[in-house]
C-alpha positions in Angstrom: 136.9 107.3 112.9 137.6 105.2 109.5 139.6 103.0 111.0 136.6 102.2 113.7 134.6 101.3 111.5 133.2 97.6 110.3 134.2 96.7 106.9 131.1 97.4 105.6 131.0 100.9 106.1 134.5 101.4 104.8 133.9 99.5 101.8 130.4 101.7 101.3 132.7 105.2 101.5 135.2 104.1 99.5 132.1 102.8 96.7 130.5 106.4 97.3 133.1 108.5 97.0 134.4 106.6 93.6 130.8 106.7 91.7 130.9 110.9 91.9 132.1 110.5 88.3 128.8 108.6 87.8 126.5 111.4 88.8 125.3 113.4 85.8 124.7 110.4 84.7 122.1 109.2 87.4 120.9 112.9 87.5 120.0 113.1 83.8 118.0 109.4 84.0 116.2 110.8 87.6 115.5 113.8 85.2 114.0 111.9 82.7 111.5 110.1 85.3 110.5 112.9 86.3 112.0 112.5 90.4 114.8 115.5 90.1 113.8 119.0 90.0 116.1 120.4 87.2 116.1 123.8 88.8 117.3 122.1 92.0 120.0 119.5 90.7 123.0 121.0 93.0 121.5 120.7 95.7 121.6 117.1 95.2 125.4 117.9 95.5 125.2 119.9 98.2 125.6 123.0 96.3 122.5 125.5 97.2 121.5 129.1 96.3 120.0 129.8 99.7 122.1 131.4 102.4 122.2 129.9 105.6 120.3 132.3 108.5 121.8 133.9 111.1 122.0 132.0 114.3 120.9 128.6 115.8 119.7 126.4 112.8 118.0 122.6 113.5 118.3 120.5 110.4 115.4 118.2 110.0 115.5 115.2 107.4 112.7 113.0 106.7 112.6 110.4 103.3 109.3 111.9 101.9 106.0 113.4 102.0 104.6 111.2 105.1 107.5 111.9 107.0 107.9 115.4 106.4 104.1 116.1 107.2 104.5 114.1 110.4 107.6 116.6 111.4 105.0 119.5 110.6 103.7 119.6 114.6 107.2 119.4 115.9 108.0 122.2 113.5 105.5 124.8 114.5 106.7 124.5 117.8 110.4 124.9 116.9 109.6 127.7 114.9 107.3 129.3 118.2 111.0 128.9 120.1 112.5 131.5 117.1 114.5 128.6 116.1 115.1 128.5 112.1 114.2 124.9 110.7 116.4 123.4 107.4 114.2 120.5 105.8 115.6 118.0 104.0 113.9 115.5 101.8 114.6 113.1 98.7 111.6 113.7 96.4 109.7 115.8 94.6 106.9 115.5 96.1 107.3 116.2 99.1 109.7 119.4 98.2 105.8 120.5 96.3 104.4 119.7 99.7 106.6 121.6 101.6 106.2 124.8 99.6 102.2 124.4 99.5 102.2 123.4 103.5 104.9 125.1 105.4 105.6 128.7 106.4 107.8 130.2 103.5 110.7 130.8 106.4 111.3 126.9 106.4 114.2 126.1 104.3 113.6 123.1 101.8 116.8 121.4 99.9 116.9 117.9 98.7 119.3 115.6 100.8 122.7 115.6 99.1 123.7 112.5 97.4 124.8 110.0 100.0 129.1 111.0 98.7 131.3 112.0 101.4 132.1 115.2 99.0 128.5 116.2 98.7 127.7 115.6 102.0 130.6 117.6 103.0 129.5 120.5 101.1 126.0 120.2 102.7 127.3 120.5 106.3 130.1 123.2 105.5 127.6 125.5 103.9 124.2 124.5 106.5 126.6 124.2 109.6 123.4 122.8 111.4 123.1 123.1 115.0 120.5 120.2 116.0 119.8 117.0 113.6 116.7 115.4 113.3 116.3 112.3 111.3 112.8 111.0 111.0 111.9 107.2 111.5 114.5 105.1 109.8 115.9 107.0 106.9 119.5 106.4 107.6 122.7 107.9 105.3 126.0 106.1 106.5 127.9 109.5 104.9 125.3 111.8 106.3 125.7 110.1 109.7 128.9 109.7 110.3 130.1 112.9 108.9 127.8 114.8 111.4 129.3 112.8 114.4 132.7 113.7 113.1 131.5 116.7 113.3 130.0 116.8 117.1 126.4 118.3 115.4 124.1 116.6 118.0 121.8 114.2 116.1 118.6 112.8 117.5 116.6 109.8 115.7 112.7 111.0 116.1 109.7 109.2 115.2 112.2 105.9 115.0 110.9 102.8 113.6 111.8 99.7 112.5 109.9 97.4 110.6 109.1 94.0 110.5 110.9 93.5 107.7 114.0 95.8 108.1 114.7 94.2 111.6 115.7 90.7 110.5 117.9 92.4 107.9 119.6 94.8 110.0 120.3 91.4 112.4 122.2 90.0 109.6 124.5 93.5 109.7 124.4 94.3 113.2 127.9 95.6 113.5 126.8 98.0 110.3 123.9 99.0 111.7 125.2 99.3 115.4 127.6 102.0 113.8 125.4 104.1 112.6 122.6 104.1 115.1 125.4 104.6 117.8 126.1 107.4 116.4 122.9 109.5 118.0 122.7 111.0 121.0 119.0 109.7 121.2 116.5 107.1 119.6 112.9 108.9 120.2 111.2 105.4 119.0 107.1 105.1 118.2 106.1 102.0 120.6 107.9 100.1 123.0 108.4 97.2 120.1 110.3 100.0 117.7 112.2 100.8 120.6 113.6 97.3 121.9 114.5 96.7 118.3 116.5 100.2 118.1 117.9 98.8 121.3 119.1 95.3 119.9 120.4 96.9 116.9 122.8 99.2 119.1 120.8 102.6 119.7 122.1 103.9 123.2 120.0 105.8 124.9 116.0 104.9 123.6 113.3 106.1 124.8 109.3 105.3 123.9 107.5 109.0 122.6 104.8 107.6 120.4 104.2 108.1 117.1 104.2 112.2 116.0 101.9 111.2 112.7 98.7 110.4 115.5 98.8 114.5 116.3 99.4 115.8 112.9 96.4 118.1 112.2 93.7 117.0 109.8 94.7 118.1 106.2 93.7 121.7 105.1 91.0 121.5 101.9 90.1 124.5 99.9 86.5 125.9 101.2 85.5 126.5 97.2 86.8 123.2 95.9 84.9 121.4 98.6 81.6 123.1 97.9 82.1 122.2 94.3 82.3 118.8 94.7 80.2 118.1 97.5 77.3 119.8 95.1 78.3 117.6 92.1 78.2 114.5 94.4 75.1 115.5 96.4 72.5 113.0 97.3 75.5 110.0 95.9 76.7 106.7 98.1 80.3 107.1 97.7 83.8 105.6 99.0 87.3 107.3 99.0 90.1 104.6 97.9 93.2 106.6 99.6 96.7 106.4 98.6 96.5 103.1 96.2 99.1 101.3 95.1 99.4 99.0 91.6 97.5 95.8 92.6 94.7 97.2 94.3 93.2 99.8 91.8 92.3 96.8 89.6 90.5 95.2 92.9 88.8 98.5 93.6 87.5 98.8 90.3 85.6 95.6 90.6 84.0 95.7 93.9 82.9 99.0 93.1 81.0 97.1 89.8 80.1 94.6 91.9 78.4 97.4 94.9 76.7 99.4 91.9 74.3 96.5 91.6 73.1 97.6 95.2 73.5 101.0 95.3 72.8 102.9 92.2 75.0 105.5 91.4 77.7 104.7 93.7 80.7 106.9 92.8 84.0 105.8 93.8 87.1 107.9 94.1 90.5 106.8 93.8 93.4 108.8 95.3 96.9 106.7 94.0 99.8 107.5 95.9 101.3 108.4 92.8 99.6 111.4 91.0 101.5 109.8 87.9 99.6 107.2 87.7 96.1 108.9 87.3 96.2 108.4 83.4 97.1 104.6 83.7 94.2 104.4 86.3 91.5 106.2 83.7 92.4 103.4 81.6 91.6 100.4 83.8 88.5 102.0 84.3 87.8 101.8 80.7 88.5 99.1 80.1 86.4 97.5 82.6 83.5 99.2 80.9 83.5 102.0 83.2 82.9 105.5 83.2 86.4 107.7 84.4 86.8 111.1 85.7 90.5 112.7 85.6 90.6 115.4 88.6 94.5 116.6 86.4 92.0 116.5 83.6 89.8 119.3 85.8 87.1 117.1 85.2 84.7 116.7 88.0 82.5 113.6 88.8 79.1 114.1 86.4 76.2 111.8 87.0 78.0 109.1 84.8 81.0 108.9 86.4 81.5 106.2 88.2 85.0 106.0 89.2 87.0 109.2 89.9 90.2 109.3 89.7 92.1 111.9 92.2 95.9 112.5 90.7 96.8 115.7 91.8 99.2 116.0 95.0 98.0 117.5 98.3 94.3 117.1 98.1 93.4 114.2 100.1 91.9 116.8 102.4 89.3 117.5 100.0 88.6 113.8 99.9 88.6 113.3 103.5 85.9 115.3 104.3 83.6 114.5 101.2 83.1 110.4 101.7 82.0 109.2 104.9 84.1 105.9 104.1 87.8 105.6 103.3 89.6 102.6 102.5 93.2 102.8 103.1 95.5 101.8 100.4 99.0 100.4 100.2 97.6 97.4 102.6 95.6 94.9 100.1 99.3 94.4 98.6 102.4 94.3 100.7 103.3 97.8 100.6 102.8 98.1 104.8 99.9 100.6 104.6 99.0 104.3 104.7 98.1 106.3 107.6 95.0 106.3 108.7 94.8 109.1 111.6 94.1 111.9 109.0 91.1 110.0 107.4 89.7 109.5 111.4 89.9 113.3 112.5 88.3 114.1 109.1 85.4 111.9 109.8 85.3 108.8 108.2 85.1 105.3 108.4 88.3 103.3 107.6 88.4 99.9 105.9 91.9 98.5 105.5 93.7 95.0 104.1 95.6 92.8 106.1 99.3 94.6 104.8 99.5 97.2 107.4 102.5 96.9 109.1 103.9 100.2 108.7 101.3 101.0 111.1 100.8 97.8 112.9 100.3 99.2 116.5 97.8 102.3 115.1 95.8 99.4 113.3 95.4 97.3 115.6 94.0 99.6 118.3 91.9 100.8 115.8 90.5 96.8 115.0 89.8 96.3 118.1 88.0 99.0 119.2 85.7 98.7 116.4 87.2 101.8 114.5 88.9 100.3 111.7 87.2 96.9 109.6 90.1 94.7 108.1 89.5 93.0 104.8 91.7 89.8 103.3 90.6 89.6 100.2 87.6 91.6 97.2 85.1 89.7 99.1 85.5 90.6 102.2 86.2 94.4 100.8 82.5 94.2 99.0 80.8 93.1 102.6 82.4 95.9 104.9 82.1 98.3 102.4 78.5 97.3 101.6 77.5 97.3 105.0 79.0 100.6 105.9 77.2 102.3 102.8 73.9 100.2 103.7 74.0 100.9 107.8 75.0 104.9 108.4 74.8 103.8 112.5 77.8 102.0 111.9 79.0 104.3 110.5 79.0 106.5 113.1 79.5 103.9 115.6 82.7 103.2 113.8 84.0 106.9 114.2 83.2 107.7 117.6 85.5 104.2 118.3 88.5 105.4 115.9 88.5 108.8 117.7 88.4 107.3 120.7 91.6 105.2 120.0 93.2 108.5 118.2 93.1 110.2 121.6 94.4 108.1 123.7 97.2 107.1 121.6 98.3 111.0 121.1 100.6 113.1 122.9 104.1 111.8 120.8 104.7 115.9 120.5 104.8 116.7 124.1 106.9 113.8 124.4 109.7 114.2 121.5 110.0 118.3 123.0 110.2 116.8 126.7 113.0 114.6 125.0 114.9 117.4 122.9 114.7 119.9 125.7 117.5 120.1 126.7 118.8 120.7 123.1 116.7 123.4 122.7 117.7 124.8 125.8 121.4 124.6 124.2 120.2 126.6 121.2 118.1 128.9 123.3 121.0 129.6 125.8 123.2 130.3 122.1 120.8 132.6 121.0 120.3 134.5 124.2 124.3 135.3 124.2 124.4 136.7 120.6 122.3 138.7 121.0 123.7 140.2 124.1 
């Protein structure tokens, strides 16, 4: 196979392989930020304390928390088959997601360190029988050691960016490589899937986007109630998953909306949790009144900006604002989700950055559902008008669910696609235990 390959790869094995030396090193500074788990290190070396189960196993690896909540669907149904599911991810947080959000009987590890002696120890121990990757998180080690290996491995949710696409052109026989490699590219709209298709997928086919049928975040019934009677009888907006750029933004249209509606209390849910105390302080020293929720405060009467950092609640925040404005899209992150915000009933305002989602947004503009903003001005006037009009409002949110529905059914289509994997594995499992 080595010799196959383009120089590129080669050159990338032999760099991987020689850094192992290096990795205490990198483990002890990913420590020290706080984005290793130190109980959990070896796994990072493919080393684990679990014991792989008896039987068919399908390894599922997403990069973090949004793709490993979009996989949770596909999982449930996997699990309904008696199949056991490995998860893989690369951060913390979404490892603190997986234990609050999935069935204890799905096994969690961290992804190996992209070495071809980690990644080896990964497969000998796991020995999966089905590979999932999720959209477009691609290890050259972890790939081509599994199709050394014959483990069938299928790309789900595939996309590829505006910005990854031009950049994968310039290494097409790299990329070609790898994405050859899979047995199938399950891609999220036809445009993902002629780009798979240029960049040397083989067999592509369209199954939607599996984050549009995720369920609607769970939110604790008593946490709920206590906000929702500490923020009775308030206008108030839900700033989801912000990113550094927009929090300062937020802060003043939400000085500049007190004006008109007294009381206004804005909560801000960053993406990172970590930055909650960096948040608290912008607030202050815009002459603002902060809330910490990692503090356990909750919003009082003179809070005017609340400020969300603990994982796993955007549920709770959901359901508690009737207006959400989507973060990660007034800077060029690409956007957050929005299909969680819609089935939870609110209103979504966005920026113009929102091509992680480009296809979801722009159903969702021109039905009415979603209201895109360019710059603080424009985010003071939708947001004004949504808190001022409750109609549209609603009018708003009957359009987004619309669009929700008719762009759903990705599940259906990724188990059509797989079936006659699982078929494989059922057919395995039937003769052992004969």
């Amino acid at each position: 196979m080595a010799n196959s390959l383009p120089m590129t790869l080669r050159v990338y094995r032999k760099l991987s392989s020689a850094m192992v030396p290096l990795a205490p090193v990198v483990i002890k500074r990913r420590l020290r930020l706080g984005k290793e788990d130190p109980e959990r290190v070896g796994e990072r070396r493919g080393v684990s304390a679990d014991v792989r189960p008896q039987g068919p196993l399908v390894w599922i690896h997403g990069a973090s928390v949004g793709e490993v909540l979009a996989a949770a669907a596909l999982i449930e149904r996997l699990r309904a088959l008696n199949l056991r599911i490995l998860l893989t991810s690369g951060t913390v947080t979404s490892a603190a997601i997986v234990a609050k959000r999935f069935p204890p009987d799905v096994i969690h590890q961290y992804v190996p360190y992209d070495s071809p002696r980690y990644v080896t120890r990964f497969l000998d121990h796991w020995r999966p029988s089905l590979a999932l990757f999720i959209e477009s998180d691609l290890w050259p080690n972890l790939i081509l050691a599994g199709a050394a290996r014959r483990l069938p491995m299928v790309l789900i949710n595939g996309r590829m960016s505006p910005r990854s696409f031009p950049r994968w052109r310039r290494v097409s026989n790299t990329i070609s490589a790898l994405l050859g490699r899979f047995d199938i590219c399950l891609a999220q709209s036809k445009t993902d899937a002629e780009r798979f298709a240029a960049l040397g997928s083989r067999n592509v086919i369209t199954t939607g986007n599996l984050k549009l049928d995720v369920a609607a975040p769970p939110a604790d019934p008593a946490k709920l109630e206590r906000l929702m009677s500490v923020t009775r009888g308030r206008a108030m907006v839900v700033a989801a998953s912000t990113h550094p750029g927009e929090e300062e933004i937020l802060i003043e249209v939400h000085k500049t909306l007190a004006g008109f509606f007294p009381g206004l209390l804005t909560v801000i849910v960053p993406r990172h949790a970590e930055r909650g105390e960096a948040i608290a302080q912008l607030v202050t020293s815009a002459g603002l009144r902060p809330g910490l929720r990692s503090h356990e405060d909750l919003p009082v009467a003179t809070t005017d900006i609340y400020v969300a950092d603990t994982m796993g609640e955007l549920g709770l925040f959901y359901r508690l604002a009737p207006i959400v404005f989507m973060g990660g899209s007034l800077v060029e992150h690409g956007g957050q989700n929005p299909i969680e915000a819609v089935k939870l009933g609110a209103a979504i305002v966005h920026g113009p950055h929102v091509f992680n989602f480009s296809d979801v947004y722009d159903a969702l503009d021109r039905a009415g559902g979603a209201r895109a903003v360019d710059n603080q001005e424009a985010l003071v006037k939708q947001l004004g008008h949504l808190l001022a009009d409750p109609a549209a409002r609603d009018a708003s949110l009957a359009a987004s669910e619309r669009v929700v529905a008719q762009l759903g059914g990705a599940l259906e289509r990724t188990l059509a696609a797989l079936e006659p994997y699982l078929l494989q594995l059922r057919l395995e499992m039937g003769a052992a235990n004969a």
